[in-house]
MOPAC internal coordinates of N, CA, C and O (Angstrom, degrees):
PM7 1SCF
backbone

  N    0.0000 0     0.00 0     0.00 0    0    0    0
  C    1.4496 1     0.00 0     0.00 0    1    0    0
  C    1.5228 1   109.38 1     0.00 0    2    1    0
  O    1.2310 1   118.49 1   -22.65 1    3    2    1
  N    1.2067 1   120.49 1   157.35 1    3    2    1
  C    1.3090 1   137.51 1   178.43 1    5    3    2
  C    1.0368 1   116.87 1  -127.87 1    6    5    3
  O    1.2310 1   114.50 1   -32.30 1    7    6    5
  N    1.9326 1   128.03 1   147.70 1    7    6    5
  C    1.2759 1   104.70 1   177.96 1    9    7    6
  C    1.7412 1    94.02 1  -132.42 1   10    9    7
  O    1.2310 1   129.81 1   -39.17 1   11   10    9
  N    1.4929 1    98.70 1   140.83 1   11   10    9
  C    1.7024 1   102.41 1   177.72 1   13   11   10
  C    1.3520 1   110.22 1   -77.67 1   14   13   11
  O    1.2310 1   105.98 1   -86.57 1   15   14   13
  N    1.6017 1   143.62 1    93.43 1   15   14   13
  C    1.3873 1   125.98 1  -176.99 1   17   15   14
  C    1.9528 1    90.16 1   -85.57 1   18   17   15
  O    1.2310 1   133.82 1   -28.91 1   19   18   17
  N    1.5571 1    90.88 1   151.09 1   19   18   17
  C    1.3833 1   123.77 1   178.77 1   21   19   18
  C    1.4146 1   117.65 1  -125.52 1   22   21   19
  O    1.2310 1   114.99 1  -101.55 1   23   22   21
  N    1.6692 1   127.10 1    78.45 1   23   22   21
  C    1.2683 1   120.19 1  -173.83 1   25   23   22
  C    1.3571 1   117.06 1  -101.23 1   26   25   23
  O    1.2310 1   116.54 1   -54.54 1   27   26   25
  N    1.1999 1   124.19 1   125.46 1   27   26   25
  C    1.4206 1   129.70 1  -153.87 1   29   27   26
  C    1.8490 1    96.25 1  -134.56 1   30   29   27
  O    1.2310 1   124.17 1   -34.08 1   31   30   29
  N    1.2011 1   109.61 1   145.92 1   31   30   29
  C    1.7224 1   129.79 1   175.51 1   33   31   30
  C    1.5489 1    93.97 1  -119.74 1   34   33   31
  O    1.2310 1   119.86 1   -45.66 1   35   34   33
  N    1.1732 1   117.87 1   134.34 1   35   34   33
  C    1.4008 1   131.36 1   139.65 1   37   35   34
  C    1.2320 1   147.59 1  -121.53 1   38   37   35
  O    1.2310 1   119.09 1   -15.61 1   39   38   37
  N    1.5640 1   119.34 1   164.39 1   39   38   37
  C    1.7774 1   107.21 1  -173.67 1   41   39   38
  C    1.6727 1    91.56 1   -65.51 1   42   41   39
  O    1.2310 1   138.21 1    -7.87 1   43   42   41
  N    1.3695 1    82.31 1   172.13 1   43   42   41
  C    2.0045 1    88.64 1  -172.24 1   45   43   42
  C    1.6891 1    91.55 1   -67.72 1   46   45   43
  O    1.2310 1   126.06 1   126.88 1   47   46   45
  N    1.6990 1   105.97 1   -53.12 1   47   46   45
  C    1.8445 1   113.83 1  -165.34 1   49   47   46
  C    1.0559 1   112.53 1   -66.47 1   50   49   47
  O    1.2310 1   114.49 1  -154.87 1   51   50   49
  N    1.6470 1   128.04 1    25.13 1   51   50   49
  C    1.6026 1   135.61 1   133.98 1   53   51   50
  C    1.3782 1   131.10 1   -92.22 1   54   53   51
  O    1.2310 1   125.13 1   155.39 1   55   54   53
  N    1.4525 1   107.76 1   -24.61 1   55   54   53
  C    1.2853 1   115.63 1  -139.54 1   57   55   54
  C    1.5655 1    99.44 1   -80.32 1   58   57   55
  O    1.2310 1   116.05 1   147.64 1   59   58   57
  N    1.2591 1   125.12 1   -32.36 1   59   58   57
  C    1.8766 1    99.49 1   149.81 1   61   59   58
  C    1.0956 1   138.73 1   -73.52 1   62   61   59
  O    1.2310 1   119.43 1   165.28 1   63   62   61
  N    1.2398 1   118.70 1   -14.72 1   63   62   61
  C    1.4808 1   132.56 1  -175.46 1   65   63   62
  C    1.5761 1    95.42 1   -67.49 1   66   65   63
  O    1.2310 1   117.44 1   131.01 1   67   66   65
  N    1.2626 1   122.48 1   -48.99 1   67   66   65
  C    1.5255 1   121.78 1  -159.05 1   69   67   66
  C    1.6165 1    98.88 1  -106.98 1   70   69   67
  O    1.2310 1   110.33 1   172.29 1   71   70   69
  N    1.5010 1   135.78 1    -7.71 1   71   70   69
  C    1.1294 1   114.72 1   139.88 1   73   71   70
  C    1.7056 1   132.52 1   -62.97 1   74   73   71
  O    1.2310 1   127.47 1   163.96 1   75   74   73
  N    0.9628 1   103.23 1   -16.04 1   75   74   73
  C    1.7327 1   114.64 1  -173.33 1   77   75   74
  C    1.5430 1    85.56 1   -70.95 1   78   77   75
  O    1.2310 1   117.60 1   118.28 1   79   78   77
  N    1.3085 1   122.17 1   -61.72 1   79   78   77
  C    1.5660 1   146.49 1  -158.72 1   81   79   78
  C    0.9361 1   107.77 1   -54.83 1   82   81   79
  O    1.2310 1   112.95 1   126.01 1   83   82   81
  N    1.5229 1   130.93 1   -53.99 1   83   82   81
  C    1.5074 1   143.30 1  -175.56 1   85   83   82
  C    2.2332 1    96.48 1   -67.48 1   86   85   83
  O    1.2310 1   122.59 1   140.53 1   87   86   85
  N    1.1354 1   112.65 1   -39.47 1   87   86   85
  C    1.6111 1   109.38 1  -162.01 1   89   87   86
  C    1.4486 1    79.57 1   -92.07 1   90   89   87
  O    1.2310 1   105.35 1   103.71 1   91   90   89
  N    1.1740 1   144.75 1   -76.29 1   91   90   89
  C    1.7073 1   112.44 1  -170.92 1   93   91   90
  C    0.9856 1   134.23 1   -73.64 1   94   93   91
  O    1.2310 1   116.33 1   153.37 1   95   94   93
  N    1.6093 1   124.58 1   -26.63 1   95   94   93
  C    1.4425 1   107.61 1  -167.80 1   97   95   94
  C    1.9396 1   103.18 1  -124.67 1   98   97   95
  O    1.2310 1   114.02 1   160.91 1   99   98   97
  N    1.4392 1   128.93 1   -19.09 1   99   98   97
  C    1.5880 1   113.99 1   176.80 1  101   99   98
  C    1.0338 1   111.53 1   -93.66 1  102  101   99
  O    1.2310 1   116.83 1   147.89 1  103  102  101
  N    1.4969 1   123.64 1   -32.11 1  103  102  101
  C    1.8105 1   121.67 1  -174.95 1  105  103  102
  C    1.2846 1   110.17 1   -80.02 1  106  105  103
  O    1.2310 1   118.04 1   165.98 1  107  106  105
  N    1.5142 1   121.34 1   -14.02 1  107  106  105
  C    1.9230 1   113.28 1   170.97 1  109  107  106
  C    1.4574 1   100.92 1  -102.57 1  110  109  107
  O    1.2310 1   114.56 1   151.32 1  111  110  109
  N    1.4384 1   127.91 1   -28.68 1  111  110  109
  C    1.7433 1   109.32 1   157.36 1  113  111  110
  C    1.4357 1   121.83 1   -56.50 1  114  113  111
  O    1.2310 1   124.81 1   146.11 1  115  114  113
  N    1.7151 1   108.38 1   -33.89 1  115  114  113
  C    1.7848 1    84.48 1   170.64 1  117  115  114
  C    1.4317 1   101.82 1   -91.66 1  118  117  115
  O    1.2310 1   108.64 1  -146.38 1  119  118  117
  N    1.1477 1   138.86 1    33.62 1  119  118  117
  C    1.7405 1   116.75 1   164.68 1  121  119  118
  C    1.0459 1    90.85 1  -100.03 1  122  121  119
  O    1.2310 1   108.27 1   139.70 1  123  122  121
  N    1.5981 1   139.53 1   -40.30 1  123  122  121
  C    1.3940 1   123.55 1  -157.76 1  125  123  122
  C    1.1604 1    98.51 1   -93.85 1  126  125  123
  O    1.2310 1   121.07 1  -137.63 1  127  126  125
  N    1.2792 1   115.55 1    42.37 1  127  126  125
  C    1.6501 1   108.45 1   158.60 1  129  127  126
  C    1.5519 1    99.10 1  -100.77 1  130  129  127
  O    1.2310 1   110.62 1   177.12 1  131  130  129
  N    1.7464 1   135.24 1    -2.88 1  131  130  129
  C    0.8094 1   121.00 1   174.82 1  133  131  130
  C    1.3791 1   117.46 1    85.32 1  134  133  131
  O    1.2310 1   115.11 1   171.65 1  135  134  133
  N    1.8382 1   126.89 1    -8.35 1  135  134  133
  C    1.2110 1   107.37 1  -167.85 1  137  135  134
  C    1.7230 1   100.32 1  -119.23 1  138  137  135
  O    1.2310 1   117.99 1  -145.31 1  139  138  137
  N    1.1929 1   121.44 1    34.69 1  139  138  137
  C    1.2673 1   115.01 1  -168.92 1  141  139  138
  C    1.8235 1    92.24 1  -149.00 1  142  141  139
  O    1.2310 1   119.75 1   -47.92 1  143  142  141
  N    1.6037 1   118.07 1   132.08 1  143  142  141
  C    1.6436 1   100.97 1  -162.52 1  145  143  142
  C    1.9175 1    76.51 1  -105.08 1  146  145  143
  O    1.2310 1   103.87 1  -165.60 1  147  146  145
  N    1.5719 1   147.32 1    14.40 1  147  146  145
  C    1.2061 1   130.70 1   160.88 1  149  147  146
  C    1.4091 1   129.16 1  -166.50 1  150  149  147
  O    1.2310 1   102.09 1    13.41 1  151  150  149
  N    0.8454 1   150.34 1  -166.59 1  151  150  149
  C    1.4096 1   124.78 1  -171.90 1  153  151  150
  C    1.8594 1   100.04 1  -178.60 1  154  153  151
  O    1.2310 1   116.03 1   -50.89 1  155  154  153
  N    1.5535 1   125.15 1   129.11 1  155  154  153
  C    1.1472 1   128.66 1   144.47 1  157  155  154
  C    1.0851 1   145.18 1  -113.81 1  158  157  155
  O    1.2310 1   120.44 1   -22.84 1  159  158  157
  N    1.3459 1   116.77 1   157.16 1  159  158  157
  C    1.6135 1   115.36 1   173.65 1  161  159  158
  C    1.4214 1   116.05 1  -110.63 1  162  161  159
  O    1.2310 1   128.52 1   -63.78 1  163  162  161
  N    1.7066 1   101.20 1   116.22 1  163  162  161
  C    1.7192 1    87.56 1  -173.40 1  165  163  162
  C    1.7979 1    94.07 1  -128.56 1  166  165  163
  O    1.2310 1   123.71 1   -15.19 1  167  166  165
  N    1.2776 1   110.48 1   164.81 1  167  166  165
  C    1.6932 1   112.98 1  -166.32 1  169  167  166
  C    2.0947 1    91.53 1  -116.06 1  170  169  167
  O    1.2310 1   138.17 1   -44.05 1  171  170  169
  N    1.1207 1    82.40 1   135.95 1  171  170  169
  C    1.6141 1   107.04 1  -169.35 1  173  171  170
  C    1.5372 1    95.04 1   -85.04 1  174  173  171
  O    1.2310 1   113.59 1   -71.94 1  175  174  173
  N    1.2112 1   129.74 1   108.06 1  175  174  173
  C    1.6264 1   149.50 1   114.76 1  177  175  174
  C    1.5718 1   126.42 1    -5.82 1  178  177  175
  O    1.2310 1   126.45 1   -95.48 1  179  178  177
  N    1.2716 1   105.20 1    84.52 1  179  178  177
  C    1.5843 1   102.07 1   177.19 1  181  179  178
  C    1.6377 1   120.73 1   165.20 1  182  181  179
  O    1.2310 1   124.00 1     4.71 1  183  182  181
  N    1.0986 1   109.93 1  -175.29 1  183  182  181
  C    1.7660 1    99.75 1  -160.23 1  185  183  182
  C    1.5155 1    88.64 1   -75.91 1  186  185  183
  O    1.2310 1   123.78 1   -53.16 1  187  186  185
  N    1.2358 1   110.35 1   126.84 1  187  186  185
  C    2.0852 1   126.26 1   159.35 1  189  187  186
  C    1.3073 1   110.53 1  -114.98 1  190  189  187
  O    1.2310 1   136.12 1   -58.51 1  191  190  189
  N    1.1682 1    86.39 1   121.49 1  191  190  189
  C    2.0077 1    92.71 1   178.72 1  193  191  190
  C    1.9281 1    97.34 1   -99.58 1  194  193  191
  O    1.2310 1   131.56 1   -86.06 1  195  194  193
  N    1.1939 1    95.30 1    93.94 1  195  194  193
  C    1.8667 1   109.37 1   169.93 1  197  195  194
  C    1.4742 1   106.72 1    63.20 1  198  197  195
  O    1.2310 1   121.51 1  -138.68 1  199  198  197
  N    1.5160 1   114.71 1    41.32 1  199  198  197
  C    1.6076 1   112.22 1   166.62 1  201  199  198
  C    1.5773 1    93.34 1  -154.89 1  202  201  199
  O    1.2310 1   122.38 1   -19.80 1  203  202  201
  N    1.1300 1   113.05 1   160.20 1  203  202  201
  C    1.6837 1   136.22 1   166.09 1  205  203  202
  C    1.8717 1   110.21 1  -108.04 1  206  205  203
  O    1.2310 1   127.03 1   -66.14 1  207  206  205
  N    1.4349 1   104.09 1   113.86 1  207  206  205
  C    1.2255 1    94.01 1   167.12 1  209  207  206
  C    2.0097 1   116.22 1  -108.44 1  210  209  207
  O    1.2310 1   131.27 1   -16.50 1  211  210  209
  N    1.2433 1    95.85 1   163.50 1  211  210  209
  C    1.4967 1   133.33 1  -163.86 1  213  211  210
  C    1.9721 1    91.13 1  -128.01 1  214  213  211
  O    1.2310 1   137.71 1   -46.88 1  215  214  213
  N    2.0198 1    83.29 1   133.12 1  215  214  213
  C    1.9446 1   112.64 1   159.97 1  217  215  214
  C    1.1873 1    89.13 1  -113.02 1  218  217  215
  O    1.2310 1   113.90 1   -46.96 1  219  218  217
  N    1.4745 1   129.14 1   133.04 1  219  218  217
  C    1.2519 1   134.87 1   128.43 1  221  219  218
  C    1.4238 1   123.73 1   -95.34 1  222  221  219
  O    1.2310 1   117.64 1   -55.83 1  223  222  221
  N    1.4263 1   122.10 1   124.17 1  223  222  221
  C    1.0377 1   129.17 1  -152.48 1  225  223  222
  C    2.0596 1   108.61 1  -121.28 1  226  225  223
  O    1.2310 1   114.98 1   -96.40 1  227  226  225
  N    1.2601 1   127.12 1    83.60 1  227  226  225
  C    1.2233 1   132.31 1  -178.10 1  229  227  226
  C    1.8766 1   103.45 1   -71.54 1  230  229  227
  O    1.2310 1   115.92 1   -51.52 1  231  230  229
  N    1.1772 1   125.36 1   128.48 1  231  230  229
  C    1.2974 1   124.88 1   152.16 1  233  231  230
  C    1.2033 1   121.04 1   -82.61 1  234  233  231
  O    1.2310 1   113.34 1   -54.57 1  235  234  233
  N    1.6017 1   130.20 1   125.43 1  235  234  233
  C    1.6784 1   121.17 1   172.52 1  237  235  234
  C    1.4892 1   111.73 1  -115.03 1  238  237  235
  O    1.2310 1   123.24 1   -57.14 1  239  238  237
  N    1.0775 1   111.40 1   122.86 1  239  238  237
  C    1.6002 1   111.50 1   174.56 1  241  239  238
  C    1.7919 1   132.94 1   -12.71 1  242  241  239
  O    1.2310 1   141.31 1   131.73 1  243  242  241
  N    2.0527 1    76.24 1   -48.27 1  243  242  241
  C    1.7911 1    93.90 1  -154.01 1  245  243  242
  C    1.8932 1    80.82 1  -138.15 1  246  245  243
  O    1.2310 1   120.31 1   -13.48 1  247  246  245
  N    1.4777 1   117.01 1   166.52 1  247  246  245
  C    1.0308 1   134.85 1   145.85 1  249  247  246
  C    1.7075 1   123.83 1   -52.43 1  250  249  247
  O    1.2310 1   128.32 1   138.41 1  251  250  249
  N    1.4965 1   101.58 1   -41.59 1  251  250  249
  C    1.8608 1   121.28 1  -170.44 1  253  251  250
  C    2.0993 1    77.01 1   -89.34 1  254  253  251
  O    1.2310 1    99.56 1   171.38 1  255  254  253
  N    0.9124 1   154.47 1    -8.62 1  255  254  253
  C    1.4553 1   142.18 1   165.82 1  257  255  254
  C    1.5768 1   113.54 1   -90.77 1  258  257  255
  O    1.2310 1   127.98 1   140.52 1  259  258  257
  N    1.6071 1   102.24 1   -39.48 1  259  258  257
  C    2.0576 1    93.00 1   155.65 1  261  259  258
  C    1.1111 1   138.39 1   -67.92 1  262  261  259
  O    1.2310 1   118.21 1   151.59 1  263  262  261
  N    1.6328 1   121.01 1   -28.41 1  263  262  261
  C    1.2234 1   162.45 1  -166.16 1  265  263  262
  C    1.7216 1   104.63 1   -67.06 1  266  265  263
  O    1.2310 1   127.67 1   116.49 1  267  266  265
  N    1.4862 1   102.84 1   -63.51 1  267  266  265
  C    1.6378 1   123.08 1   175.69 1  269  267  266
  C    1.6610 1    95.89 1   -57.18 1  270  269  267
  O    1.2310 1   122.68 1   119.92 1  271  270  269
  N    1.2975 1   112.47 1   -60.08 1  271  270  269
  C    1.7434 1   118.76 1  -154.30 1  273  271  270
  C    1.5505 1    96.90 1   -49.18 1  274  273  271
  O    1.2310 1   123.38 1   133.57 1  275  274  273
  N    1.8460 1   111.12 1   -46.43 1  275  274  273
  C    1.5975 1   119.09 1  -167.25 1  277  275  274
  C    1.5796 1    93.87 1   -57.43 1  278  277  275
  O    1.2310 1   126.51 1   119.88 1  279  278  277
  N    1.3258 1   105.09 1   -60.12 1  279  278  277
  C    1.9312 1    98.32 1  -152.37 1  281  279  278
  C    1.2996 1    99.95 1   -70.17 1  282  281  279
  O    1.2310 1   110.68 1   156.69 1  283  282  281
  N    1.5543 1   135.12 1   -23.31 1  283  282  281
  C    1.4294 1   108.22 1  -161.93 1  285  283  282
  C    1.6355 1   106.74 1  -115.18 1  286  285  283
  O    1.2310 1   111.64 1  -170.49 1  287  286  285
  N    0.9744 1   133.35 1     9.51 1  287  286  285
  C    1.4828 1   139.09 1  -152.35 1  289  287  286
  C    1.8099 1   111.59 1  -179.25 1  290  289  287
  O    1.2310 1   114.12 1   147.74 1  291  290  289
  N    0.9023 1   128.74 1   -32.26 1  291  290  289
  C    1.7048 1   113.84 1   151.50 1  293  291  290
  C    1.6482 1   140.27 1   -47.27 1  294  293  291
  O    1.2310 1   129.91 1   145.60 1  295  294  293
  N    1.5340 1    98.50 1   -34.40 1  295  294  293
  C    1.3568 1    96.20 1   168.85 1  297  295  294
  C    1.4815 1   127.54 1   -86.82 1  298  297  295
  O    1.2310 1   120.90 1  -170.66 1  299  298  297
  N    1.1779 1   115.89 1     9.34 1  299  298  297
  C    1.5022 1   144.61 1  -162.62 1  301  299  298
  C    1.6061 1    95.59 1   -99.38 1  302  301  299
  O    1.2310 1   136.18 1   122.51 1  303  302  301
  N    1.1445 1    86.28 1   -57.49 1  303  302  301
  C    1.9542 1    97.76 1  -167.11 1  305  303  302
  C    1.2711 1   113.53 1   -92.78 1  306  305  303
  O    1.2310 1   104.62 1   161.86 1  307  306  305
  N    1.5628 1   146.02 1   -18.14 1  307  306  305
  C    0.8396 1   140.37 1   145.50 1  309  307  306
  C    1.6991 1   116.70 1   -76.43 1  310  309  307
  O    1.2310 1   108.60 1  -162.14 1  311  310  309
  N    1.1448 1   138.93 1    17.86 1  311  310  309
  C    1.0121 1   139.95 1  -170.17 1  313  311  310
  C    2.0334 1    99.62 1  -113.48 1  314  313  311
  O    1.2310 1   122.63 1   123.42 1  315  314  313
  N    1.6452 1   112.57 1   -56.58 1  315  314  313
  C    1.5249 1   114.08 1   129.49 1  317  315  314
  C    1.1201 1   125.29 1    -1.24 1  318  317  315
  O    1.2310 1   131.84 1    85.69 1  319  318  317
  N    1.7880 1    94.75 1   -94.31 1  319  318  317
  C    1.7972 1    83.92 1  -178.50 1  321  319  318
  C    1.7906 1   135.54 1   -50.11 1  322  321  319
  O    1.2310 1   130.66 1   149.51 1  323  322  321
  N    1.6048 1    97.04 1   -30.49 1  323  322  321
  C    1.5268 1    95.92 1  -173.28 1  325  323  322
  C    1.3971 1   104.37 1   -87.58 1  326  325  323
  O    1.2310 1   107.08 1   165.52 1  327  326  325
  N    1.6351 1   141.67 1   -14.48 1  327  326  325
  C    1.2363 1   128.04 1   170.82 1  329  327  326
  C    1.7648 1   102.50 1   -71.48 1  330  329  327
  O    1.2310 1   114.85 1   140.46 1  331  330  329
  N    1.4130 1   127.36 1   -39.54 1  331  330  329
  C    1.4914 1   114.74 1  -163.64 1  333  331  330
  C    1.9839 1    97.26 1   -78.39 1  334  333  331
  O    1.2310 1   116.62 1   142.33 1  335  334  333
  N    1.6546 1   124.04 1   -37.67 1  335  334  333
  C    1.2831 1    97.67 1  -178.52 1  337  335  334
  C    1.4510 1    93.50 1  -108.13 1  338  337  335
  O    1.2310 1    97.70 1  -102.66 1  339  338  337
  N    1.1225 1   157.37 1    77.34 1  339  338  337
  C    1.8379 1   163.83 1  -179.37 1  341  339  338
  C    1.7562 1    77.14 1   -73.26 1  342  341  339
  O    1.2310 1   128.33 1   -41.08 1  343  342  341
  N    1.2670 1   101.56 1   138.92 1  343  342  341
  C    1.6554 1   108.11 1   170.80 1  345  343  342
  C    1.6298 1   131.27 1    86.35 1  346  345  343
  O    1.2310 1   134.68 1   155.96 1  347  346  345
  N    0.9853 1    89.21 1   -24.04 1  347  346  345
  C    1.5970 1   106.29 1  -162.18 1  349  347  346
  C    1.5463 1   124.47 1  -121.41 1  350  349  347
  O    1.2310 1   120.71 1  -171.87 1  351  350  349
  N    1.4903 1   116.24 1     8.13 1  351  350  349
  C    1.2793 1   123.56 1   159.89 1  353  351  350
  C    1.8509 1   103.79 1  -146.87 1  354  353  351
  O    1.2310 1   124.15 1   -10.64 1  355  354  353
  N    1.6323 1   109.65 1   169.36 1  355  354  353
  C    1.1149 1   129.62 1  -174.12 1  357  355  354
  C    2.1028 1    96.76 1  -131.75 1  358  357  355
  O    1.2310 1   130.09 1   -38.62 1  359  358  357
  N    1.3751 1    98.14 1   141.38 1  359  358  357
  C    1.7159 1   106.82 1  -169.65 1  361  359  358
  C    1.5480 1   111.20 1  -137.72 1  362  361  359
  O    1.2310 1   114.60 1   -29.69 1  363  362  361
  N    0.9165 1   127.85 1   150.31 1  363  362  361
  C    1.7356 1   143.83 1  -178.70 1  365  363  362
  C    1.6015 1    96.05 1  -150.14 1  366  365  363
  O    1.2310 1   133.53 1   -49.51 1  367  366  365
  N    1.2131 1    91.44 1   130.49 1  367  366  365
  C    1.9717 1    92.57 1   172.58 1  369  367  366
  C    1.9962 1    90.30 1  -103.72 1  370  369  367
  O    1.2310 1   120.79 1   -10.20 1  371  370  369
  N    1.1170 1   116.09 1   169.80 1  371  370  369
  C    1.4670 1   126.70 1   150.45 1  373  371  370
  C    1.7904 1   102.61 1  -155.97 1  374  373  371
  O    1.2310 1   125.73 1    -6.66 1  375  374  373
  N    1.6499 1   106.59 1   173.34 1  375  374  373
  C    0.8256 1   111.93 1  -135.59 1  377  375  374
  C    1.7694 1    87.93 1  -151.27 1  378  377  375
  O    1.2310 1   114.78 1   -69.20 1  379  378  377
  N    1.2186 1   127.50 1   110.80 1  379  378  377
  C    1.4999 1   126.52 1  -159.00 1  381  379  378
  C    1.7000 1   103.54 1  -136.77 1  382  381  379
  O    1.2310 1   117.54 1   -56.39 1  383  382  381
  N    0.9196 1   122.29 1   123.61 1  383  382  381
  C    1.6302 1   137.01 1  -164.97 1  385  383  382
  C    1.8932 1    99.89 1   -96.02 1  386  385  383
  O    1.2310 1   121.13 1   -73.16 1  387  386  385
  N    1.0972 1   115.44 1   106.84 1  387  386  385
  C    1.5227 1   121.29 1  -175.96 1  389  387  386
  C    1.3036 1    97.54 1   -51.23 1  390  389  387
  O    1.2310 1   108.47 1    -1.20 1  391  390  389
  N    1.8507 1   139.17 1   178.80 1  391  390  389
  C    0.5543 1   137.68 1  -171.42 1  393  391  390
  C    1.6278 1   104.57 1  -158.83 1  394  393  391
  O    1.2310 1   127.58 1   139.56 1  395  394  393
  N    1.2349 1   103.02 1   -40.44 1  395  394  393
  C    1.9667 1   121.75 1   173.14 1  397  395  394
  C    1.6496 1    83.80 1  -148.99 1  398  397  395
  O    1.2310 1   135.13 1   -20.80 1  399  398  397
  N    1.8961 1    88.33 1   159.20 1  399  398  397
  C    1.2117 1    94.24 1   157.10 1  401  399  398
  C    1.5707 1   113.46 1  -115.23 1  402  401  399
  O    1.2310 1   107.69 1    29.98 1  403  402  401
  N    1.1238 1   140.58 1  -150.02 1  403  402  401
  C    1.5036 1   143.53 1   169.12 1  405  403  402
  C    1.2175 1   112.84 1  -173.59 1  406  405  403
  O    1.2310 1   122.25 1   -54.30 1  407  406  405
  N    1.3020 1   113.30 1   125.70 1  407  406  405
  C    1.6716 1   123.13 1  -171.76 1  409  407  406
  C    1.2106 1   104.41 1  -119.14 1  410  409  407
  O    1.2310 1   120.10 1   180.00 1  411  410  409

């Protein structure tokens, strides 16, 4: 398994607007792309000088299931996100290879 982390900063005078955004309309367009079997949203802990940050965290089965999501449907959906907030957030993707899981 693989996991897509998505770490994002925002101005504060987004930061509900594009949480609403992320829980209805970008985090179930990328599930129904089918290539990710889960996905979280967790809020990052730490000194912010006038932004709130956000982990988004995609699970992919396979490497060849992140691989597909990038080339055929990432530039689509991140292209979305940066026309509705253009200005108003800062992003780093990383990219973390499971190793065990624990339930």
């Amino acid at each position: 398994m693989v996991v897509y982390n998505v770490t994002i900063s925002l101005d504060v005078s987004v930061a509900e607007d594009w949480l609403t955004w992320m829980r209805e309309t970008h985090i179930p367009d990328v599930m129904a792309t089918g290539h990710f079997r889960d996905s979280k949203i967790c809020r990052v802990h730490g000194e912010e000088e006038g932004g709130v940050t956000y982990a988004i965290m995609y699970t992919a089965i396979s490497q060849e299931d992140l691989d597909t999501y990038q080339e055929k449907h990432s530039p689509r959906l991140q292209q979305e996100h940066t026309e509705k907030f253009q200005g108003k957030f800062a992003s780093f993707r990383t990219l973390l290879s499971v190793l065990q899981e624990f339930k």
